[in-house]
N, C-alpha and C positions, 0 to 999 in steps of 0.2 A: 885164455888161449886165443890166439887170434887165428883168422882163415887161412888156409893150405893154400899157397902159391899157386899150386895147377890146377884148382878147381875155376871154372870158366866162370863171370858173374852172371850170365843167362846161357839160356839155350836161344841160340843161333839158327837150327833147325825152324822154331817157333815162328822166329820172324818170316824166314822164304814162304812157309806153309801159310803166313796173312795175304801174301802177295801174290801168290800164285792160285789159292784156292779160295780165296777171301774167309777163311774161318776166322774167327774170333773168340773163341773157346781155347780157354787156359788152366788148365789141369796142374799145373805145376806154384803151388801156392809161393814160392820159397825163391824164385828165378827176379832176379833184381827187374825195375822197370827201365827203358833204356829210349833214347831218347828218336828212335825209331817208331815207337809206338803213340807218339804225342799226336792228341787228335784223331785217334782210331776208339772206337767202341767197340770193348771188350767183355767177352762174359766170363766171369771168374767164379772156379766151382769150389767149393766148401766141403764137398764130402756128400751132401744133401742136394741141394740144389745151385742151381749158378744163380752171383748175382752180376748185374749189369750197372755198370760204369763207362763212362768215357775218360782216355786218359789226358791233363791237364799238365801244364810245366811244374806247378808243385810236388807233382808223384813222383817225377823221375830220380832213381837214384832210390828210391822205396822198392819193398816187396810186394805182390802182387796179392798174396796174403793179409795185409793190413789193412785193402781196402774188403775183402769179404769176412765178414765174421763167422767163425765156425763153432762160438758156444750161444747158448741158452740164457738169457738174464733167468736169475732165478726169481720165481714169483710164489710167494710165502700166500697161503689164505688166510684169509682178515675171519677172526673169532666172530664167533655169534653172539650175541648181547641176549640174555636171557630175559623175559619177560618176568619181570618183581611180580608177584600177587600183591594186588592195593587190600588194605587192611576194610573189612565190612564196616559199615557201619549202625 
């Protein structure tokens, strides 16, 4: 399926509120990046915490989502080696 016609590629609103109030806080992971934001420092939130990015000409045209990660690497613990008994002698 491809994307609905009427859906806007960003919000619009976002960019005035950079300019007018200088925030930089972007809540909306999912809002294309657009070529108004090139050269602004942006904090992008994940759910947990925001992370901080500056945005660059290779981003534009990406999600705003791809540069924050919102999973967990999973980390396995490493087994305990049990200590052999050395045989007496």
């Amino acid at each position: 399926m491809s994307r609905a016609i009427w859906k806007p590629l960003y919000n619009t609103n976002l960019i005035e509120n950079l300019e007018k109030n200088n925030i930089y806080k972007i809540y909306a992971r999912r809002d294309t990046i657009s070529p108004e934001y090139l050269n602004i420092k942006v904090k992008i939130y994940n759910g947990i915490r925001f992370f901080e990015t500056i945005i660059t000409e290779a981003m534009i045209g990406h999600k705003f989502g791809e540069y924050a990660p919102s999973r967990r690497i999973p980390l396995h613990k490493k087994k305990k080696i049990k200590n052999k008994k050395k045989p007496k002698k």
